[in-house]
N, C-alpha and C positions, 0 to 999 in steps of 0.2 A: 803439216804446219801451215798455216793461213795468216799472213800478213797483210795489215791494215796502213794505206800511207795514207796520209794529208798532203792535198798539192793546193797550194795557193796561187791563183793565177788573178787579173786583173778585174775579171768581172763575176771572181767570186773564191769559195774555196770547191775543190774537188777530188774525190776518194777514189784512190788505187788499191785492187784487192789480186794479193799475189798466193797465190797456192802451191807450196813447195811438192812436188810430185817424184817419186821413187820411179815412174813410170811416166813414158811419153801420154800429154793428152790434150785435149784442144775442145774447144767447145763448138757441140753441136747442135745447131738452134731445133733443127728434128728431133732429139734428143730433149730439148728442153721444151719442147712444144707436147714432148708426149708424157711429162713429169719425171722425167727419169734425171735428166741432170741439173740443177738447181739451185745446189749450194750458193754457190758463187752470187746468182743474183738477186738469189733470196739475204744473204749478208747486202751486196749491194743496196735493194732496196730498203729494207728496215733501217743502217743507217742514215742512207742521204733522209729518208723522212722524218727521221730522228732529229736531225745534227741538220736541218737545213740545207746541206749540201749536195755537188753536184757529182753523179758516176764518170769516169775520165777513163774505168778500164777495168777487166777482169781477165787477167791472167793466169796461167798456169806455167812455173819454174819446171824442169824437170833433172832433177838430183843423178840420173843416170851417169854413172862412167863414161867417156867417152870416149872409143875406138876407133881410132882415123884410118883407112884403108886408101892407098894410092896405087896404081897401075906403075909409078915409077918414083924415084927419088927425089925425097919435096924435102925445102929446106923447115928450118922449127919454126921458123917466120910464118910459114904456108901453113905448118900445123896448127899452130896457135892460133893461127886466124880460121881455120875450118873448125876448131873446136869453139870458136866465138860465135859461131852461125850457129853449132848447136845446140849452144847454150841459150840463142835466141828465145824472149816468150813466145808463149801461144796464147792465143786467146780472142778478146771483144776489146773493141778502143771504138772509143768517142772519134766518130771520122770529123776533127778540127782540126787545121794545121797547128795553132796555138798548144791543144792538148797535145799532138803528138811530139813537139819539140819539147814539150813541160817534161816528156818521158823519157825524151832520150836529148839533152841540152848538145848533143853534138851532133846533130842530124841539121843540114840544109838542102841539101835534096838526098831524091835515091831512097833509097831501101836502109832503113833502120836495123842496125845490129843488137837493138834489144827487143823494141816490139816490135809486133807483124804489122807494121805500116808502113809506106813511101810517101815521098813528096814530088813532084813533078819539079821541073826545071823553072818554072810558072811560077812555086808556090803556093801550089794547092796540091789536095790530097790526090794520090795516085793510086784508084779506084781498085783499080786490077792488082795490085799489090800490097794494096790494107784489108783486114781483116776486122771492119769497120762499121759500126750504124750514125743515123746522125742522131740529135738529141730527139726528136718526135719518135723514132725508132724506139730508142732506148726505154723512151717514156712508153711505150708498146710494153716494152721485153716487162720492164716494171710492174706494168698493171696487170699483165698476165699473169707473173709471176706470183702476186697476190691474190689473181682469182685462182687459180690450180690450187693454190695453198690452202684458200676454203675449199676449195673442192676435196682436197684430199682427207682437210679436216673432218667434213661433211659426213665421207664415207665412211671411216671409221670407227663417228658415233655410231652409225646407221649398223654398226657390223657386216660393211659388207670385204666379203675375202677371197673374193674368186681366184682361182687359179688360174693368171694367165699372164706368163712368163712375158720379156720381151720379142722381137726376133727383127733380126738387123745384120744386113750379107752375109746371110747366111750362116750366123752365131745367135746362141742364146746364154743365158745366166746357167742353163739348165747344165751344159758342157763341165761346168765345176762343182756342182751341187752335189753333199753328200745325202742328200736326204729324199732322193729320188721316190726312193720304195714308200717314204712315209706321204711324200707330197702324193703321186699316183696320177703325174699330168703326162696325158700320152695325148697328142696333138690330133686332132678329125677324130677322139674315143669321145665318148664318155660327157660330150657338148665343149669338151675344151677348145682352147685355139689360144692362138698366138697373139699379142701384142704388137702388130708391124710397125716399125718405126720408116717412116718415109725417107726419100733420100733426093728431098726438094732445094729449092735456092733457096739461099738468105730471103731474099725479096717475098718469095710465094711463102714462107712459115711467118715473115714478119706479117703478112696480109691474111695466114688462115686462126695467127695470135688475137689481131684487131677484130675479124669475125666474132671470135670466140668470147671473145671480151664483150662486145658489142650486142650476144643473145642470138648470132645465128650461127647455125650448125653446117661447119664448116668439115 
């Protein structure tokens, strides 16, 4: 299930997008640089261009049970509060002090118990502990996300249907797949190969998205 918020803040309005997850998950811009994860800001972008508005965050909830493990005797006080961290979201936030306080009105510094953001003692965002672009950034993830989307439109006028899985530490989709015998993708056979997904910084995917964008072959 995928929830859409309105946040109204001073210098405009802007869209929270929450994705309830049965399973842990987090976004990764390697992943999203290689078409594969996109939901999220593929919904992002279509509305804010829609609806004028601006993106403030794409998160992911995770629905899992949660199983506290202690080395020794922790009061409920202690539990409830580790089960608060791990209900924390995951995901992309607008690195603004403004938005991140819009997400969580009880945050004045420190490390956010809803989203993956900090504030420094200062007031401003605390780099190393948010999980953050700024808005030129985003405005990146955006415009990419619409070219991959022609892109992928593209190909499948074109029929094109090559067989080639992803591959990422050492997993592939292939590991669950019943349909092995019918697909017939055996890796270095037959011209096959693998779809590598990189395991780059924020900074180096946000910079090989603006390439790409941009017409050079990154």
């Amino acid at each position: 299930m995928t929830e859409l918020i309105l946040q109204c803040g001073e210098d405009g309005k802007y869209l929270r997008i929450i994705d309830y997850k049965s399973s842990s998950k987090n976004i990764d811009l390697n992943e999203v640089y290689a078409g594969l994860q996109i939901q999220l800001l593929t919904y992002s972008d279509a509305i804010c261009k829609e609806e004028d508005i601006m993106p403030a965050g794409i998160f992911y909830f995770s629905l899992l049970e949660q199983m506290i493990k202690a080395d020794k005797k922790i009061t409920e006080e202690e539990i409830e509060e580790q089960i608060r961290k791990n209900f924390r979201m995951k995901g992309l936030i607008l690195a603004d002090v403004k938005i991140i306080k819009m997400n969580d009105n009880t945050l004045t510094s420190g490390t956010s118990k809803l989203v993956p953001a900090a504030i420094t003692t200062l007031g401003t965002v605390n780099e190393k502990w948010t999980n953050g672009v700024d808005k030129e950034e985003f405005k990146i993830l955006q415009d990419y996300i619409d070219f991959i989307i022609k892109q992928i439109a593209k190909e499948i006028l074109s029929g094109k249907i090559e067989i080639k899985p992803y591959y990422k530490n050492g997993k592939t989709p292939c590991e669950y797949c019943e349909y092995k015998t019918v697909c017939g993708f055996h890796a270095k056979q037959n011209n096959n190969d693998y779809n590598y997904i990189d395991k780059k910084s924020k900074d180096d995917m946000i910079q090989k998205m603006k390439g790409k964008i941009n017409g050079r072959n990154e």
